[in-house]
Backbone as XML, in Angstrom:
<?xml version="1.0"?>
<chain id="A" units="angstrom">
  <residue number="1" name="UNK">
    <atom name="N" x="1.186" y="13.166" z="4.254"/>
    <atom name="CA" x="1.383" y="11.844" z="4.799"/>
    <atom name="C" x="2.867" y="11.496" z="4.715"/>
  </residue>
  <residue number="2" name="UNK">
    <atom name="N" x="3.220" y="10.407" z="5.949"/>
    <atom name="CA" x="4.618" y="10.570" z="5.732"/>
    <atom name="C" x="4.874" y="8.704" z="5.293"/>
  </residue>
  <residue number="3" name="UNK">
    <atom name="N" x="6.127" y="8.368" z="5.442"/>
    <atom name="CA" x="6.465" y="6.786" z="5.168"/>
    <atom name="C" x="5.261" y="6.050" z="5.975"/>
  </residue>
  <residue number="4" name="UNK">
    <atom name="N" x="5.813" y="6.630" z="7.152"/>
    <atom name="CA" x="5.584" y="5.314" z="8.747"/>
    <atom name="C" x="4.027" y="5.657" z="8.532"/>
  </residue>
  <residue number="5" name="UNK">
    <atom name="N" x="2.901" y="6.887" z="8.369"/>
    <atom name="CA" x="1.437" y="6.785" z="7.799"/>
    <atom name="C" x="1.184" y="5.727" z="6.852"/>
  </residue>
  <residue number="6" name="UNK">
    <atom name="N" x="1.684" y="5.610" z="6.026"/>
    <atom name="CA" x="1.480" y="5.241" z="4.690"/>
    <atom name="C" x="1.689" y="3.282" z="5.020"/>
  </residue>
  <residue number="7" name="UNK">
    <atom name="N" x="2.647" y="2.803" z="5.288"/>
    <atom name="CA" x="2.932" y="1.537" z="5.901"/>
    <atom name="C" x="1.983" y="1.432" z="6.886"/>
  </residue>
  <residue number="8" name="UNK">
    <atom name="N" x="1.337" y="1.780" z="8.086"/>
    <atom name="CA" x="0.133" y="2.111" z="8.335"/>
    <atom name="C" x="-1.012" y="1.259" z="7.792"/>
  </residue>
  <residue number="9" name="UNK">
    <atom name="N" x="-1.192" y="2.499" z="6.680"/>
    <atom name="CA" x="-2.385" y="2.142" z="5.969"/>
    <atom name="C" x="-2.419" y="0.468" z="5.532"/>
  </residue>
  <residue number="10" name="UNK">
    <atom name="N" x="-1.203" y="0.518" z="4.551"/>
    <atom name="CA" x="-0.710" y="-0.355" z="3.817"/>
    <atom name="C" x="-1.263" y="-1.869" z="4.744"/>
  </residue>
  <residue number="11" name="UNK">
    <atom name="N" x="-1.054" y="-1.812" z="6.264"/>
    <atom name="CA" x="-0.764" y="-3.286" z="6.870"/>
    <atom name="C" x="-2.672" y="-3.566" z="7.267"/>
  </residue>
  <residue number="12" name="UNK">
    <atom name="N" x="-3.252" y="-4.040" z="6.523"/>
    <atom name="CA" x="-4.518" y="-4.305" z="6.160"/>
    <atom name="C" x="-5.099" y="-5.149" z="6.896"/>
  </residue>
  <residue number="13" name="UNK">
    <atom name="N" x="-4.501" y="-6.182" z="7.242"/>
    <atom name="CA" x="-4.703" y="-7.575" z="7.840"/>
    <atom name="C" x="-3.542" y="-8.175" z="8.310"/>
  </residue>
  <residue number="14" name="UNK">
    <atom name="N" x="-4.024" y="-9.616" z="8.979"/>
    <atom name="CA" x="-3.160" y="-10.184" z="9.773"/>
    <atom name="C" x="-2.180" y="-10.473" z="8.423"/>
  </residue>
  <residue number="15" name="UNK">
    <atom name="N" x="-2.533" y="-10.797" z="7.526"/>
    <atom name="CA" x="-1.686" y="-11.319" z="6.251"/>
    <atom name="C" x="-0.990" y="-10.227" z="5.355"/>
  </residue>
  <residue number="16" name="UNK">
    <atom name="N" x="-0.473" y="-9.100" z="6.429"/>
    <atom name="CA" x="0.374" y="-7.684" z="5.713"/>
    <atom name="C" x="1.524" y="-7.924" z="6.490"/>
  </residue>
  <residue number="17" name="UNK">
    <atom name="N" x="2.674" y="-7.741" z="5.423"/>
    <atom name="CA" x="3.662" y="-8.079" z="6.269"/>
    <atom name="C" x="4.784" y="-7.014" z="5.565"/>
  </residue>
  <residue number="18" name="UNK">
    <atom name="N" x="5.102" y="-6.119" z="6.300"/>
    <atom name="CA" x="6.223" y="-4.454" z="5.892"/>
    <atom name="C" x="7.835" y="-5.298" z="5.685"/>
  </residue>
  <residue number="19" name="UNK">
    <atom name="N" x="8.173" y="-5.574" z="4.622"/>
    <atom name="CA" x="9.812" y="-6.049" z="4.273"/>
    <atom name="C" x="10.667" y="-4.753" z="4.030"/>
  </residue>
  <residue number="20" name="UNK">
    <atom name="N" x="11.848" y="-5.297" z="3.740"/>
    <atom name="CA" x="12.847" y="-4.050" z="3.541"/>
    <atom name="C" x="13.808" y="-4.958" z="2.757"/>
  </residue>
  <residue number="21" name="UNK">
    <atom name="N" x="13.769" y="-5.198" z="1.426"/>
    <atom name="CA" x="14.913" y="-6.664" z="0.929"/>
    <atom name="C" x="15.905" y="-5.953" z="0.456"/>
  </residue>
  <residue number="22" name="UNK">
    <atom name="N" x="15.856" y="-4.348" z="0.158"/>
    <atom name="CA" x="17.555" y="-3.607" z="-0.472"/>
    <atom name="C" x="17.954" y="-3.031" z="0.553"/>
  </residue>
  <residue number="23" name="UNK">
    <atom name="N" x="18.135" y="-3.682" z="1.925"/>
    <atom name="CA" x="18.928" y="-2.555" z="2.902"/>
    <atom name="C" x="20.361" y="-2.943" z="2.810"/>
  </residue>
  <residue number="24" name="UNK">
    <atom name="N" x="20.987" y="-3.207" z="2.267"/>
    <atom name="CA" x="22.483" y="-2.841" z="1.769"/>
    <atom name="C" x="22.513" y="-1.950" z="0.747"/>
  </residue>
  <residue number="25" name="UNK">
    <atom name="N" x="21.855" y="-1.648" z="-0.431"/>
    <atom name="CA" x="21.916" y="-1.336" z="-1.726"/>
    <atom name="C" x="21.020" y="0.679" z="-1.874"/>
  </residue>
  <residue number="26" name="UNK">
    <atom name="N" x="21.279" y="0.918" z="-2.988"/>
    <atom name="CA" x="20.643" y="2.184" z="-2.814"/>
    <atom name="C" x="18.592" y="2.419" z="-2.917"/>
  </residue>
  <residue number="27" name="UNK">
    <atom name="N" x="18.659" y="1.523" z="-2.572"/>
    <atom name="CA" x="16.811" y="1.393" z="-2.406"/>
    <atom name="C" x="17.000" y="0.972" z="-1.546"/>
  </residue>
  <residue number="28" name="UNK">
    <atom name="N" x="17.596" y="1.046" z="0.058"/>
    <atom name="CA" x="17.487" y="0.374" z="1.305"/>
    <atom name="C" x="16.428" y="1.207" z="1.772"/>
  </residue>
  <residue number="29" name="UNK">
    <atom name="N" x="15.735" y="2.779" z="1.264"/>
    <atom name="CA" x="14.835" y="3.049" z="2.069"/>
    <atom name="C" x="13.251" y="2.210" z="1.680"/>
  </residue>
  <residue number="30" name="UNK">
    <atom name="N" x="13.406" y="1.832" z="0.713"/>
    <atom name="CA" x="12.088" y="1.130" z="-0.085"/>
    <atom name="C" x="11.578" y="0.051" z="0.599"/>
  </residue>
  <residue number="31" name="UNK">
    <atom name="N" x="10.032" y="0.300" z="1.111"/>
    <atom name="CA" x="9.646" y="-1.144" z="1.494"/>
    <atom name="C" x="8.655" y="-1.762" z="0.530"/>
  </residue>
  <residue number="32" name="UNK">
    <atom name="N" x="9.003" y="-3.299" z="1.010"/>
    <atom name="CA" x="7.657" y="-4.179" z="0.070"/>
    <atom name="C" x="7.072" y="-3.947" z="1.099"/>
  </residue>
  <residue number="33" name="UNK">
    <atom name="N" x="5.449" y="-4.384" z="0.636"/>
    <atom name="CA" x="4.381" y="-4.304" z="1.622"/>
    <atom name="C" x="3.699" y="-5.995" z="0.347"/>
  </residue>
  <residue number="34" name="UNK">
    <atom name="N" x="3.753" y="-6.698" z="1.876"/>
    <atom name="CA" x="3.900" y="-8.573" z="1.146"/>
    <atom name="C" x="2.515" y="-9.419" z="1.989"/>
  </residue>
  <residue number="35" name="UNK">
    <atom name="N" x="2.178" y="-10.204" z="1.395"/>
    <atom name="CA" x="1.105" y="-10.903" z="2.236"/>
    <atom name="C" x="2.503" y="-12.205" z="2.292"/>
  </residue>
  <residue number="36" name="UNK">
    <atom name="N" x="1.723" y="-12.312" z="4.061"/>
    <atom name="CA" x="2.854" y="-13.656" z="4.570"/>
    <atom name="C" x="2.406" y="-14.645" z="4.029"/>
  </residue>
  <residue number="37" name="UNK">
    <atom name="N" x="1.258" y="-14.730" z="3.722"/>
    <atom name="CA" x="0.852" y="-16.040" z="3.254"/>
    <atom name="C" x="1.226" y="-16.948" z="1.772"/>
  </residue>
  <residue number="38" name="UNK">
    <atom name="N" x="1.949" y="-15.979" z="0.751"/>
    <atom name="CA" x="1.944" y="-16.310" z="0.117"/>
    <atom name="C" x="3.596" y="-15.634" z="-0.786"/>
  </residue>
  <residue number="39" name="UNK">
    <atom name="N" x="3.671" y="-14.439" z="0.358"/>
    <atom name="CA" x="4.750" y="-13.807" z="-0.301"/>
    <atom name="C" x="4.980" y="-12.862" z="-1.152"/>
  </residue>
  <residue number="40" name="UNK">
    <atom name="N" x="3.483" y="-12.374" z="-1.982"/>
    <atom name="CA" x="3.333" y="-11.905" z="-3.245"/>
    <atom name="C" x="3.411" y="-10.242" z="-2.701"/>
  </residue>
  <residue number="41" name="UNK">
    <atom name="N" x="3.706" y="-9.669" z="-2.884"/>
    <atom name="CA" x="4.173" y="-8.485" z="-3.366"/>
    <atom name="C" x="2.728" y="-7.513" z="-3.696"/>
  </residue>
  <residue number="42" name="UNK">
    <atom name="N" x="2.347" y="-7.023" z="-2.614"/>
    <atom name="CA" x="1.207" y="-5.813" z="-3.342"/>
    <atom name="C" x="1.163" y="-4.439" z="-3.356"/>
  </residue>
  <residue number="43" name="UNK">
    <atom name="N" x="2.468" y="-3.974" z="-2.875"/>
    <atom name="CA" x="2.551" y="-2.331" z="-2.608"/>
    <atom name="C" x="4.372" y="-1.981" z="-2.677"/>
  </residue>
  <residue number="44" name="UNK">
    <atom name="N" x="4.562" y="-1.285" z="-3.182"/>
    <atom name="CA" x="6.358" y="-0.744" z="-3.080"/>
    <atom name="C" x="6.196" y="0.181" z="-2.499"/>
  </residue>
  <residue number="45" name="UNK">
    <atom name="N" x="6.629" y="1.099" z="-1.447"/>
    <atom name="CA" x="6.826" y="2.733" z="-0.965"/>
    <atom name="C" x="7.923" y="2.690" z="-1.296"/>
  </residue>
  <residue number="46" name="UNK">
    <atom name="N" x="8.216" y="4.126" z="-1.646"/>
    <atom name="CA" x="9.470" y="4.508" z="-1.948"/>
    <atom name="C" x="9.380" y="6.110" z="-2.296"/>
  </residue>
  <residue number="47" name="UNK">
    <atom name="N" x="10.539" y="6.753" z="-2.180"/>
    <atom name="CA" x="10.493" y="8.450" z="-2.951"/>
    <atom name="C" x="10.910" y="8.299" z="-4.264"/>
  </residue>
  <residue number="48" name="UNK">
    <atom name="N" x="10.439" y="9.384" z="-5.013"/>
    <atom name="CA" x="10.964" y="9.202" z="-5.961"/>
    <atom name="C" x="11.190" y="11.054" z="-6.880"/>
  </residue>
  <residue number="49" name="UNK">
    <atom name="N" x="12.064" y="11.787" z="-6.821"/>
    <atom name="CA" x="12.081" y="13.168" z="-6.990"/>
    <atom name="C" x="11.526" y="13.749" z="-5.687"/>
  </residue>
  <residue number="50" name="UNK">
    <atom name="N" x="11.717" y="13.295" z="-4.635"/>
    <atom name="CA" x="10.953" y="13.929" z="-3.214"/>
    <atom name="C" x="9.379" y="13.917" z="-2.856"/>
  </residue>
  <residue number="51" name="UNK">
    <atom name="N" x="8.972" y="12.791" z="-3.803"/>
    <atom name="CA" x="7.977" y="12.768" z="-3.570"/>
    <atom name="C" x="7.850" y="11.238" z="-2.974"/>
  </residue>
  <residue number="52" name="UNK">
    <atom name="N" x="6.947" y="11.105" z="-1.927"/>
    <atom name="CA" x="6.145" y="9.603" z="-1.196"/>
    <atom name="C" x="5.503" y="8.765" z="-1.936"/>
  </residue>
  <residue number="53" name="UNK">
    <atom name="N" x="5.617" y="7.738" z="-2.904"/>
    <atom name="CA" x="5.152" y="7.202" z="-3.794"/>
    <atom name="C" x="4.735" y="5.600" z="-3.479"/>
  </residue>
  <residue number="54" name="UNK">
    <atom name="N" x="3.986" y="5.332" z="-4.090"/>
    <atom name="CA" x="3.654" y="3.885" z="-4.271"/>
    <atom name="C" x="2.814" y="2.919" z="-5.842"/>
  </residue>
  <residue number="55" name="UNK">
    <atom name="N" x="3.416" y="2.059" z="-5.671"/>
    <atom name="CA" x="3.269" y="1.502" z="-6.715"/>
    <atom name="C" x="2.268" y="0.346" z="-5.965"/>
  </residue>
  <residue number="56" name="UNK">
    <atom name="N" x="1.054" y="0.256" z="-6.545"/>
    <atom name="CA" x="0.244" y="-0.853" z="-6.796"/>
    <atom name="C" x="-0.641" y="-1.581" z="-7.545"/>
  </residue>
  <residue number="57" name="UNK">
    <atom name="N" x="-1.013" y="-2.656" z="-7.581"/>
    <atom name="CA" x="-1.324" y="-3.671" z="-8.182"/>
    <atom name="C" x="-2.610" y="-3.126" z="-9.034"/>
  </residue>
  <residue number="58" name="UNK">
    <atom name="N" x="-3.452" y="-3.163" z="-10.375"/>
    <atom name="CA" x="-5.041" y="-2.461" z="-10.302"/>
    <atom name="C" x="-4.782" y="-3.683" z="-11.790"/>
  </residue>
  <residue number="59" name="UNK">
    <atom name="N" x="-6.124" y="-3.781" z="-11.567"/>
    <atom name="CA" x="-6.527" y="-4.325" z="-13.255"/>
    <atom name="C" x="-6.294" y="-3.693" z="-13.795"/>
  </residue>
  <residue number="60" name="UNK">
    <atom name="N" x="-5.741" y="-4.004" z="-15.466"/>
    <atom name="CA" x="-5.158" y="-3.510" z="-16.645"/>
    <atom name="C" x="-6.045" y="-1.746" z="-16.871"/>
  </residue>
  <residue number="61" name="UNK">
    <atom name="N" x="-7.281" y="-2.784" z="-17.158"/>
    <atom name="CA" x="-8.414" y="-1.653" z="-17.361"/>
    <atom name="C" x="-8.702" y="-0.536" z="-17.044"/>
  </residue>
  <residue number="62" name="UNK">
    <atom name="N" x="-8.249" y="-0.722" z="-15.472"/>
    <atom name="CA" x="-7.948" y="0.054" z="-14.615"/>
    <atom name="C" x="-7.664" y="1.568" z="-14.651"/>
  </residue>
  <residue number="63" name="UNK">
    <atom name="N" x="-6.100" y="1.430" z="-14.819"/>
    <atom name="CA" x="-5.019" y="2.158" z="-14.786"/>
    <atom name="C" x="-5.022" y="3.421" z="-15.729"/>
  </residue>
  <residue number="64" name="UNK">
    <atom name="N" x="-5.781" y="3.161" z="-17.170"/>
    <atom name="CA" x="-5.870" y="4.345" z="-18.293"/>
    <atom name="C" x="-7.135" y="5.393" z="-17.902"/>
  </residue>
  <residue number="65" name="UNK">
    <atom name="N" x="-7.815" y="4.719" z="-16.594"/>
    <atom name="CA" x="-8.734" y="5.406" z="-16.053"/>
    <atom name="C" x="-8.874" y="6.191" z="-14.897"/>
  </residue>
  <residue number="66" name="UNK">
    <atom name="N" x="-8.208" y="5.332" z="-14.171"/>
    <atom name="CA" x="-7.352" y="6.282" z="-13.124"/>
    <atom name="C" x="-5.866" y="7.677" z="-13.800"/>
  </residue>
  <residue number="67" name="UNK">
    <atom name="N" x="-4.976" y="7.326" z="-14.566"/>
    <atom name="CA" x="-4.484" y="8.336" z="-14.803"/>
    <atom name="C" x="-5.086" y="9.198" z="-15.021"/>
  </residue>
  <residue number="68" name="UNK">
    <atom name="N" x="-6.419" y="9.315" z="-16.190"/>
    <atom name="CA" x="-6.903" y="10.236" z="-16.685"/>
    <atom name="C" x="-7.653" y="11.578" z="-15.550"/>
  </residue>
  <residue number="69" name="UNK">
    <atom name="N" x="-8.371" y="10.156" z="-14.364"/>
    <atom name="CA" x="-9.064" y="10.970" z="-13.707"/>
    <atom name="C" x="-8.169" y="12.027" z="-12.845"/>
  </residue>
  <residue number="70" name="UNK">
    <atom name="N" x="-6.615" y="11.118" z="-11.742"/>
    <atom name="CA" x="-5.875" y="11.415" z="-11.300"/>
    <atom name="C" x="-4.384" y="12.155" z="-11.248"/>
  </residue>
  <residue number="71" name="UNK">
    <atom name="N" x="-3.756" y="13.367" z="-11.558"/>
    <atom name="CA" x="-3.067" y="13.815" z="-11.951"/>
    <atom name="C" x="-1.805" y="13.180" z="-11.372"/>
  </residue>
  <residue number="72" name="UNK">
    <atom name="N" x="-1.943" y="12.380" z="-10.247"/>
    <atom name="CA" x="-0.980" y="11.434" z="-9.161"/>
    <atom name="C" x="-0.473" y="10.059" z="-9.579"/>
  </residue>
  <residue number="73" name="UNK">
    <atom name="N" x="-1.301" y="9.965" z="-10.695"/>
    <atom name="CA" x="-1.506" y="8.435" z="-10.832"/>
    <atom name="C" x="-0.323" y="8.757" z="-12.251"/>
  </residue>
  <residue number="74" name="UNK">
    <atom name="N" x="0.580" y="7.648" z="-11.795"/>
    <atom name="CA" x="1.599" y="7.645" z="-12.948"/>
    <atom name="C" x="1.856" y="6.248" z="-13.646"/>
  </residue>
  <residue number="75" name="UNK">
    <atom name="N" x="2.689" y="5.823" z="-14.534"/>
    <atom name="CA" x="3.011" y="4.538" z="-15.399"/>
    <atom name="C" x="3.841" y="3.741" z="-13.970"/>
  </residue>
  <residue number="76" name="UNK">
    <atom name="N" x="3.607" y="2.989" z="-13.897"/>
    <atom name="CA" x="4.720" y="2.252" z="-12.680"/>
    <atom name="C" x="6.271" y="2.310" z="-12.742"/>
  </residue>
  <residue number="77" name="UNK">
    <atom name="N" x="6.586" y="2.696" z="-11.691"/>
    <atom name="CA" x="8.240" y="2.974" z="-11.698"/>
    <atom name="C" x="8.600" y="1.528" z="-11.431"/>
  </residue>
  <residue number="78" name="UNK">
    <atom name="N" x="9.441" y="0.949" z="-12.520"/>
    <atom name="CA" x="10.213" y="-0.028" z="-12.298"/>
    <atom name="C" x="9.287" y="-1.876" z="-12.025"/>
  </residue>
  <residue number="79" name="UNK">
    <atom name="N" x="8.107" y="-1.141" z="-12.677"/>
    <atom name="CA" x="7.365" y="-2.486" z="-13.042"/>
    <atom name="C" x="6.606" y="-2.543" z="-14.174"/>
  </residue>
  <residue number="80" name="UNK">
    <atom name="N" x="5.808" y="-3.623" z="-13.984"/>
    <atom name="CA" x="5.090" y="-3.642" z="-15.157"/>
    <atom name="C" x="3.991" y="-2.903" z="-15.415"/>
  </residue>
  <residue number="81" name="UNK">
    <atom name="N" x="4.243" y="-2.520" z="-16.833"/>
    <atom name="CA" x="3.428" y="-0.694" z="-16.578"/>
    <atom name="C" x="1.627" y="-1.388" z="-16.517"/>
  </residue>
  <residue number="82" name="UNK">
    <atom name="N" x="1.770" y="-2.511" z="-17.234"/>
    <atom name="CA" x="0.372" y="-2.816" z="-17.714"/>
    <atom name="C" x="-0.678" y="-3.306" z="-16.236"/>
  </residue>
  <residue number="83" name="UNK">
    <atom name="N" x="0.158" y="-3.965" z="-15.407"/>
    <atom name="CA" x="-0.748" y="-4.409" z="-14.220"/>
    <atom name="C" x="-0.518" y="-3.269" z="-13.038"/>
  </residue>
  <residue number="84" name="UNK">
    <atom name="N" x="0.557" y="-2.821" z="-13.016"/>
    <atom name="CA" x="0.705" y="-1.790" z="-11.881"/>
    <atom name="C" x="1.471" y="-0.315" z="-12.201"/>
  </residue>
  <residue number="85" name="UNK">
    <atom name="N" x="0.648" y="0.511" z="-11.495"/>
    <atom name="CA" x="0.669" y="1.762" z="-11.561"/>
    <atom name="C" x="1.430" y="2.562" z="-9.714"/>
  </residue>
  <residue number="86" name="UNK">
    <atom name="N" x="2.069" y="3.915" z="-10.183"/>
    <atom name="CA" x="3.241" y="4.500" z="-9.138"/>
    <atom name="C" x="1.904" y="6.143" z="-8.760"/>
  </residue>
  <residue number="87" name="UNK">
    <atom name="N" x="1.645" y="6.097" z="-7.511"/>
    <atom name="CA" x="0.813" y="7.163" z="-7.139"/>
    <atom name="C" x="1.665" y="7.920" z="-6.108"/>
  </residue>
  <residue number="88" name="UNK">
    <atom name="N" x="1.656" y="9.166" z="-6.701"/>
    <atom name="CA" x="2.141" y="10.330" z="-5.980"/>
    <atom name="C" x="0.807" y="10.276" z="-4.571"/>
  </residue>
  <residue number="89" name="UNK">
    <atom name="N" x="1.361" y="10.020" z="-3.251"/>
    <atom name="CA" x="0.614" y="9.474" z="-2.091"/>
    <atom name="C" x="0.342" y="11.299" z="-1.742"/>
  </residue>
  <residue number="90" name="UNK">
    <atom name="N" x="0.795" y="11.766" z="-1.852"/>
    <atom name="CA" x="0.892" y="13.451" z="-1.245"/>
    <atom name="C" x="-0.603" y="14.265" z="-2.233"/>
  </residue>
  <residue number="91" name="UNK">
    <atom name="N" x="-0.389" y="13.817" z="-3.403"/>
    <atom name="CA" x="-1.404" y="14.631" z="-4.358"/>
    <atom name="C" x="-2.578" y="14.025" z="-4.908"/>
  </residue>
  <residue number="92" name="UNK">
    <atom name="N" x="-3.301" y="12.780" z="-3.884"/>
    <atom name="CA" x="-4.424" y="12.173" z="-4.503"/>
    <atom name="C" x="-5.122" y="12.380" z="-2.397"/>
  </residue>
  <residue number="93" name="UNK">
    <atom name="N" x="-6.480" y="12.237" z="-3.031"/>
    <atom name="CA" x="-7.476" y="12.417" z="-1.969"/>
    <atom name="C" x="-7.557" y="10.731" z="-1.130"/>
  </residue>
  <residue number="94" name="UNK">
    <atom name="N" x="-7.892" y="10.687" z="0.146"/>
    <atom name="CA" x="-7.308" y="9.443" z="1.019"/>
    <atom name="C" x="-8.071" y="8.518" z="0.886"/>
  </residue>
  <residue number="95" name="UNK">
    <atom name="N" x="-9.541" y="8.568" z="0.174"/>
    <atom name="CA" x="-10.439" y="7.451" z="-0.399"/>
    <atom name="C" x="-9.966" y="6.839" z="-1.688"/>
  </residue>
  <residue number="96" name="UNK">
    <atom name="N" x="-9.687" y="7.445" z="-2.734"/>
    <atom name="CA" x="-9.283" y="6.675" z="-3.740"/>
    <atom name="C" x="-7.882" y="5.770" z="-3.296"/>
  </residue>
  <residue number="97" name="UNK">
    <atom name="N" x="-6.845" y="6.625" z="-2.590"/>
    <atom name="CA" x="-5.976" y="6.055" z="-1.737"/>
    <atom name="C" x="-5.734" y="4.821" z="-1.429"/>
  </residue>
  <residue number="98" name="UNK">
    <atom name="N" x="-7.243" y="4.976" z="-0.504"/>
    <atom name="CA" x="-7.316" y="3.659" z="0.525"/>
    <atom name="C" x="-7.828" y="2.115" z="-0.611"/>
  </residue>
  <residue number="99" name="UNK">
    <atom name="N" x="-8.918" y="3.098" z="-1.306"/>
    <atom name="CA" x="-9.789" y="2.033" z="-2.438"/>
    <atom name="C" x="-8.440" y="1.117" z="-2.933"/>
  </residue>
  <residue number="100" name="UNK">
    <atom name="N" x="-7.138" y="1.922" z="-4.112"/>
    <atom name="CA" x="-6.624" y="1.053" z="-4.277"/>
    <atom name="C" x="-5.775" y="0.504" z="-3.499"/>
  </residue>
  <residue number="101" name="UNK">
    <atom name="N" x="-5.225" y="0.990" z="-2.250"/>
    <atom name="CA" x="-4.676" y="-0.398" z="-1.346"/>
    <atom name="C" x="-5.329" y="-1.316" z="-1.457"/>
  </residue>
  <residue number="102" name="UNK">
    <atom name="N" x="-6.253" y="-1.237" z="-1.182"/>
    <atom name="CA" x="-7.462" y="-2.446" z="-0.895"/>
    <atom name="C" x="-6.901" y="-3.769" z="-1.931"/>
  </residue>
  <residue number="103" name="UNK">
    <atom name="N" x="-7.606" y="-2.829" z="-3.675"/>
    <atom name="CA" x="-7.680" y="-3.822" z="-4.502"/>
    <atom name="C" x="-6.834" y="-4.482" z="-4.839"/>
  </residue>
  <residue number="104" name="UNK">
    <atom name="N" x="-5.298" y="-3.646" z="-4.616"/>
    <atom name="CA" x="-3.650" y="-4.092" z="-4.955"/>
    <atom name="C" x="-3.767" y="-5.280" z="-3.967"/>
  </residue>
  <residue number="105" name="UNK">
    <atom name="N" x="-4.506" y="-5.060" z="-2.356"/>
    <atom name="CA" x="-3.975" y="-6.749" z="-1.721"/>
    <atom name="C" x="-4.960" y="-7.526" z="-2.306"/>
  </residue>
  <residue number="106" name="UNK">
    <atom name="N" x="-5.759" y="-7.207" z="-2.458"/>
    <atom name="CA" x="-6.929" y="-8.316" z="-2.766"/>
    <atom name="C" x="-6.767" y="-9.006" z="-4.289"/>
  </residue>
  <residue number="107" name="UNK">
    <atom name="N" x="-5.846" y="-8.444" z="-5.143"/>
    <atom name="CA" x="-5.588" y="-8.870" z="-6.606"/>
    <atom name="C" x="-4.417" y="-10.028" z="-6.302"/>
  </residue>
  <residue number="108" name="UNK">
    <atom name="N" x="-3.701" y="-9.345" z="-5.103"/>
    <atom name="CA" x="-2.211" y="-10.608" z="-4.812"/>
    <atom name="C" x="-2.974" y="-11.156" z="-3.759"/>
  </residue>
  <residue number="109" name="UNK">
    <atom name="N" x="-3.433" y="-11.392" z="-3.169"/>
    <atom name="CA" x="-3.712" y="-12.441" z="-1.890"/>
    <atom name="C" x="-4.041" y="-13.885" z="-2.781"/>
  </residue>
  <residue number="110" name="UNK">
    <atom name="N" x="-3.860" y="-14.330" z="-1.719"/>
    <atom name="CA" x="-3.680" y="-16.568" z="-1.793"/>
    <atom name="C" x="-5.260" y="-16.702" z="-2.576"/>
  </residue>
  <residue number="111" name="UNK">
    <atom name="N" x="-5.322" y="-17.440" z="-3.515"/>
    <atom name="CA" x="-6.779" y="-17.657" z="-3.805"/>
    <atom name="C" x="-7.617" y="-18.753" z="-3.278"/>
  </residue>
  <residue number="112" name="UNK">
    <atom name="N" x="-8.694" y="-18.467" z="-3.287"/>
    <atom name="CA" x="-9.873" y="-19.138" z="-2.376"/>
    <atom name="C" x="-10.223" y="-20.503" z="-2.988"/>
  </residue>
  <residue number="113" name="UNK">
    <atom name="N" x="-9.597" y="-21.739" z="-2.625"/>
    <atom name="CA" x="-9.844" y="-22.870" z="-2.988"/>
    <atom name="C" x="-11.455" y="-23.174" z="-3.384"/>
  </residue>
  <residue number="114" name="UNK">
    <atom name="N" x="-11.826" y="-23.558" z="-4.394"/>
    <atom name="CA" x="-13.271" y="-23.668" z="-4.088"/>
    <atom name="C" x="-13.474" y="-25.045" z="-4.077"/>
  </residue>
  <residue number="115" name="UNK">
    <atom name="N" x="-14.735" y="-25.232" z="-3.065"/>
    <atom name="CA" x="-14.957" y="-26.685" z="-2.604"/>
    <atom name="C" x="-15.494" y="-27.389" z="-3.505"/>
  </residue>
  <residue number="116" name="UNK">
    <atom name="N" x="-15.854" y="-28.191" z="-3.995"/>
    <atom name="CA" x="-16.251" y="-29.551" z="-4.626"/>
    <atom name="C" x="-17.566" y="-29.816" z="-4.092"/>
  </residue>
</chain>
């Protein structure tokens, strides 16, 4: 899979929106992948040692379970290790893949007012 696949995947809904905020700086190739609605941040692409990577969002719980299962699944580059995790996109199968895109937007998306 290459960047422009992967951003792709990434744009989920009308509320996916592909940024680029270091294009002066040496992460100008790095995109956020952002819900417009709210701004929040649910996916980084980026390389990292030549590899296609992404960092996303998973419950805490999550993450010590996925590494174990996933040899792809790494500590998050350059975030917080405890809520988000950095997946080698090249060396994991395209269902677990897709699963956590999913949950990374659905953990940052706008929350659902509840009615009264």
């Amino acid at each position: 899979m290459n960047t422009t696949d992967l951003v792709k995947k990434c744009l989920i809904d009308d509320d996916s929106l592909e940024t680029h905020p270091w294009a002066q700086d040496e992460y100008k190739d790095a995109i956020v992948m952002r819900h417009k609605s709210n701004n929040k941040w649910y996916a980084l692409i980026f390389e990292l040692n030549n590899e296609l990577c992404i960092n996303l969002k998973t419950p805490p719980e999550l993450i010590p379970i996925l590494k174990e299962q996933y040899s792809a699944v790494k500590p998050a580059w350059h975030m917080n290790k405890k809520h988000w995790c950095t997946i080698e996109v090249n060396h994991i199968e395209q269902e677990p893949l897709n699963e956590l895109i999913t949950i990374s937007f659905n953990l940052t998306a706008p929350k659902k007012r509840k009615k009264h």
